[in-house]
Every structure is written in structure tokens, then in C-alpha cells.
C-alpha positions in Angstrom: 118.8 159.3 103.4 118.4 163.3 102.1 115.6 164.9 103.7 112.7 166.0 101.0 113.6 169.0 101.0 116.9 168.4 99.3 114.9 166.5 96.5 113.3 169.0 93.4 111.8 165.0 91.8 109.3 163.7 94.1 109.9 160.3 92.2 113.6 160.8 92.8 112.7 160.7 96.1 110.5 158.2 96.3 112.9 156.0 94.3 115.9 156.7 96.6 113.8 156.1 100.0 113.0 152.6 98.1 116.7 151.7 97.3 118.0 152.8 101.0 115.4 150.5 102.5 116.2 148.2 100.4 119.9 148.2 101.3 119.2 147.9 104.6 116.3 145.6 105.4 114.1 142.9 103.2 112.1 146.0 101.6 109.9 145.5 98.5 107.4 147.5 96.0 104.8 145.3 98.2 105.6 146.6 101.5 106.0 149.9 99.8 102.9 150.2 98.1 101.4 148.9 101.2 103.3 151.9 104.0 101.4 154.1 101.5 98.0 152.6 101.9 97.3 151.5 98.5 95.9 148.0 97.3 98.1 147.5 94.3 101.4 146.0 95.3 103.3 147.4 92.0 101.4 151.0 92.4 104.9 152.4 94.0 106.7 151.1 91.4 104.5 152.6 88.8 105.3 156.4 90.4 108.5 156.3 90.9 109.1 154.5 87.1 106.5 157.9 85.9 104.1 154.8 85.0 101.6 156.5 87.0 100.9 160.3 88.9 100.0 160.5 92.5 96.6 162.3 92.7 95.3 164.9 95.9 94.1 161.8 97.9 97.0 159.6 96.7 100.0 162.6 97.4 98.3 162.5 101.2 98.6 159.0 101.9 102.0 159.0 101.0 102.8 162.3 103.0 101.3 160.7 105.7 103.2 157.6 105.4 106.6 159.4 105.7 105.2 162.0 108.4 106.0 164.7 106.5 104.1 168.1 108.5 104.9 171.8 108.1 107.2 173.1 105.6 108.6 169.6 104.5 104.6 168.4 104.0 104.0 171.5 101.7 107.1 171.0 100.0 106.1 167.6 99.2 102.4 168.5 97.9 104.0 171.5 95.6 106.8 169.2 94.2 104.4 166.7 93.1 102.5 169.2 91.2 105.7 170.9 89.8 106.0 167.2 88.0 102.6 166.5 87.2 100.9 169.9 86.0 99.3 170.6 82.7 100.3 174.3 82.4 103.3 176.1 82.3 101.2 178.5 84.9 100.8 175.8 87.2 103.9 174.5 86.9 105.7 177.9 87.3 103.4 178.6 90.9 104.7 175.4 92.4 108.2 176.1 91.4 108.1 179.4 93.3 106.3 178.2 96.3 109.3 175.1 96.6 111.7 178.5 96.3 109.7 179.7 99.1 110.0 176.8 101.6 113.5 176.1 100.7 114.5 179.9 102.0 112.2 179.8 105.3 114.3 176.5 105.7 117.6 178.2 105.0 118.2 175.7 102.4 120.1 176.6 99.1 119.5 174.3 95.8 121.9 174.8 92.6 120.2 176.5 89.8 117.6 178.3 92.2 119.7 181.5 90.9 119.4 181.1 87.6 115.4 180.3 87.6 115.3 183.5 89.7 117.4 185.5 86.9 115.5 184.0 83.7 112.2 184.0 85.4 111.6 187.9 85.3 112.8 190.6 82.4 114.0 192.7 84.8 117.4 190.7 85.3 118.8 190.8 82.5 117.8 194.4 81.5 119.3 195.7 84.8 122.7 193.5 84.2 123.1 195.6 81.1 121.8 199.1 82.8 124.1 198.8 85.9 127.5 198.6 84.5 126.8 201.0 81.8 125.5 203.7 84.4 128.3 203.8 87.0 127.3 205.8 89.8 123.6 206.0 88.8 120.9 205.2 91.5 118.3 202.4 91.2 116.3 205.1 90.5 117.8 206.7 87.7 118.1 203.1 86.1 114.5 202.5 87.1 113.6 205.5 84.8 115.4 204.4 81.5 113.4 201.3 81.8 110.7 201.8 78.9 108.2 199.6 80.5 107.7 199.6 84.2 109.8 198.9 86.7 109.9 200.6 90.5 113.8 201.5 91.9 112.9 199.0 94.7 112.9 196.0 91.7 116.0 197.2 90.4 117.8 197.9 94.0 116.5 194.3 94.1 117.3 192.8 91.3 121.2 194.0 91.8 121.4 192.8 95.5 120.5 189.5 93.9 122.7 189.5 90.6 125.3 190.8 93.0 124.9 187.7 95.7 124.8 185.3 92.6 128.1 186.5 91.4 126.2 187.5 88.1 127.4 191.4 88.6 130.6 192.2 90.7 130.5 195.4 92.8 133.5 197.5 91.6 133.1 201.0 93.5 130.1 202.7 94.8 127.2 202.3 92.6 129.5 200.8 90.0 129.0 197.4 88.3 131.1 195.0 86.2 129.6 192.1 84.2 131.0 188.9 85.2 131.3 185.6 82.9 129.5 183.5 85.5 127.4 180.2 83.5 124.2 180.3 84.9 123.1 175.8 85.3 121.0 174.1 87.5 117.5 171.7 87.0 117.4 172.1 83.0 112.6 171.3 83.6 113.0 174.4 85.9 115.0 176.8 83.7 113.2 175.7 80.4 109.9 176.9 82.8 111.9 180.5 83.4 113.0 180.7 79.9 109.1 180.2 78.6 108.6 182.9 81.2 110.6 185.5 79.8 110.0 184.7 76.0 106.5 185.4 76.9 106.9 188.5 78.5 109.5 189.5 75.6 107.2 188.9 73.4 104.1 191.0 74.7 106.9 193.5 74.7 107.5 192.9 71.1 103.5 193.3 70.2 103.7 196.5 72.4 106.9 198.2 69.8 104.9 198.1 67.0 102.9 201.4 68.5 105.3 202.7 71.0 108.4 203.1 68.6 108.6 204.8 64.8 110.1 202.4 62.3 113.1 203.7 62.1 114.3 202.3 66.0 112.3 199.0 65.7 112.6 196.1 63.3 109.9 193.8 62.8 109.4 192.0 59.8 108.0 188.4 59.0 107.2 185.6 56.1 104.5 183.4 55.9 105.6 180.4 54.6 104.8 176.8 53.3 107.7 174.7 54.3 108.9 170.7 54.4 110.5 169.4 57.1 113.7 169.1 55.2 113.5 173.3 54.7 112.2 173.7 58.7 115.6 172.3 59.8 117.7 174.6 57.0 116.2 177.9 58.6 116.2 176.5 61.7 119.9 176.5 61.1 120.0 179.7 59.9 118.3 181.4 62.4 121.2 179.9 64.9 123.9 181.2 63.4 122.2 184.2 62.9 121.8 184.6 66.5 125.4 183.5 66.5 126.3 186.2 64.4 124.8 188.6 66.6 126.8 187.7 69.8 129.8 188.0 68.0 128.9 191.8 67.0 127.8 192.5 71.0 131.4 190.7 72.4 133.3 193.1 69.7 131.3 195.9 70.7 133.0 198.5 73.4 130.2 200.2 74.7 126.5 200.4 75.3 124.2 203.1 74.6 120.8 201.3 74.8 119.8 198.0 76.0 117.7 196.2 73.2 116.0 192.5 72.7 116.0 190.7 69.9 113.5 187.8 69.5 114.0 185.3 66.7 110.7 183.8 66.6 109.4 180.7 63.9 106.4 178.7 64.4 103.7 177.1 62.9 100.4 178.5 61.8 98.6 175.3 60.4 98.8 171.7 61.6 100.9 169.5 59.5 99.5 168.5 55.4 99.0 165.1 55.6 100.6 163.1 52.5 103.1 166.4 51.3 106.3 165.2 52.7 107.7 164.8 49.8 106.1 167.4 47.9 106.2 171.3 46.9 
């Protein structure tokens, strides 16, 4: 049996501590629910099947039961509420402190890179800088940052993209872009990814003042749609952004580093009894 802290699903866990004892002696939810100090013989059953959460007095009974202390009890606590929060912010602090465990214990989990990379705007800004500024200190990269960034976060930032194989050192100071695929746990990087479009888009609200119209555009409809219609520009918007990449891969050179946001979302709740109507 793994120990916890090669686990990022406490009911994973759970559910694979259940199925080894059960290989190996005359285990049941019973007994389980039982170790675990709780009256219900199914309850268990219920956490590991997501049928039910394990509150603050609950998650302690069953750290005590498996005499979990230290790191690996902490781990435990902040994995259960990675699963269970209600907020993205919530969700997002447990993440980190799990990181944060996991390196004090010197232990490595796929896909910790890439929740690192899209969990900050930094990354992927200084992955374009770099290789397009060869020779140029963190410094000097720091300063052609429009919003704020210290050298220190960008010295950082290319240790990191360098150790993740996501920028290759090619001289001194001098970067290449590799064609590494960022993967790992698909909850944690759709937590990252909510990260950045947030911070993209206070970004976005910030270029309607800081640039003149002529290096920004930023234009919108407001629209009454059916469903059928959502799915067609939903369509177009992805080959759009398609589109895009293709003119980036054929381009040879980079002379500013720019975001584009392709955003769509509702402003009303749905008309009841329109469906088929317009």
C-alpha cells in the first residue's frame, strides 16, 4: 500500500486502503466504518463512493485511525479539502499547501509542473520574453513586463521552466522554446487555468485605460441566443482560436508578447419556454 502522500484523492486512498485489506484479511465496510469510529457501518463506503464528505471532526477520526502525524496528517487534512471545497479560493490554498508538503518530503507528483506554470501569468509571459531576449538579464526582462513583476520572479520563473524541460538553456542567458506537453491531475490544472483566466482578465479591464486604441482590441456583442446558435459560435470561436495558432507557428519572430482572451458568457439566466423560439 502507497503512502498518503503519493495519493492527490483522499477517496482514492481510502478506496485503495479498503481493497488491500480486503485482499489480505476478512475486511469489510463494517470493520471499516468501525477503525474510523463512526456508528454507521456503510458510512466508509459512502466517502470513498463521493456519497458522502468527511467533515473537521470526521477527517480527524479517520487521521487518527491510520496514525497519520506531521507532514503526512496535514497532507491528509488539505487533501480532503482540495476535494470537498466550495470555492475555487479554497480549493486553490489546499492545492498549494499539498505542493508544499510534498517538496519538504522530497516527493515529486506528475502534473505538479504544469499547475505551477498555469497557476501564475508570469510563466508563460517569461517563456515568450526569454528566448526572444538572448543575453538579456532577469532584469531587463523584468522591465518589459507591463504589469509588475520583480527580476527575482523572472530569475525564478526560468530556473523553474528550465528544470521542467519547458525552456532549454542554449548559451548564457539564451533560451530556446521546447515542445514539451504540459499533463498531469486534469481537477488541479482546470483550478490553475481558472487562475490565470482571472488574472488575464483583470489585465484585460486594465487595457482599456492603459493602451490607445490603436494597440488594443476590445470589442463585444450582446446577444439573445438559443442553444442551437450557443454551440455554432461556440464553434467558431475555436477555430478562431485555431486560426490564431496557425498565424503564431508561421510566424518567425517576436516583437511583443500579447494575450488574447476569447471570452462568451451569459448575462441573464435561461427564458423559460423559448427553446424553440426567436
Amino acid at each position: 500500500m502507497d503512502s498518503i502522500l503519493q495519493y492527490q484523492d483522499f477517496r482514492r486512498f481510502l478506496q485503495d486502503f479498503y481493497d488491500w485489506k480486503k485482499r489480505t484479511s476478512a475486511f469489510s465496510w463494517r470493520i471499516y466504518s468501525k477503525m474510523g469510529g463512526f456508528t454507521s457501518p456503510v458510512f466508509m463506503k459512502q466517502v470513498c463512493e463521493g456519497k458522502a464528505n468527511l467533515g473537521k471532526k470526521a477527517a480527524i477520526k479517520v487521521a487518527d485511525a491510520f496514525g497519520f502525524v506531521g507532514g503526512e496528517r496535514d497532507y491528509f487534512f488539505n487533501m480532503v479539502q482540495y476535494a470537498q471545497a466550495k470555492t475555487d479560493e479554497k480549493k486553490h490554498f489546499a492545492y498549494v499547501e499539498m505542493q508544499s508538503i510534498l517538496r519538504a518530503n522530497k516527493v515529486h507528483h506528475i502534473g505538479a509542473e504544469t499547475f505551477r506554470y498555469y497557476d501564475s501569468w508570469i510563466h508563460p509571459v517569461v517563456r515568450e520574453l526569454a528566448p526572444s531576449m538572448p543575453g538579456a538579464m532577469p532584469k531587463e526582462i523584468a522591465k518589459k513586463c507591463i504589469h509588475d513583476v520583480s527580476a527575482t520572479q523572472v530569475k525564478e520563473s526560468i530556473d523553474f521552466q528550465v528544470n521542467a524541460g519547458i525552456l532549454q538553456k542554449t548559451g548564457d542567458a539564451t533560451y530556446k522554446q521546447t515542445d514539451k506537453l504540459l499533463a498531469g491531475d486534469t481537477q488541479a490544472i482546470s483550478l490553475a487555468v481558472r487562475s490565470m483566466n482571472k488574472q488575464m482578465a483583470d489585465f484585460a479591464v486594465d487595457a482599456i485605460d492603459r493602451f490607445s486604441a490603436d494597440e488594443r482590441f476590445i470589442s463585444g456583442i450582446t446577444m439573445g441566443v438559443s442553444n442551437d446558435a450557443y454551440g455554432k459560435i461556440v464553434e467558431v470561436l475555436r477555430k478562431c482560436r485555431e486560426q490564431v495558432q496557425d498565424i503564431i507557428l508561421n510566424d518567425s519572430k517576436t516583437e511583443q508578447v500579447l494575450r488574447l482572451n476569447l471570452q462568451l458568457f451569459p448575462l441573464t439566466q435561461k427564458i423559460e419556454g423559448n427553446e424553440n423560439e426567436k
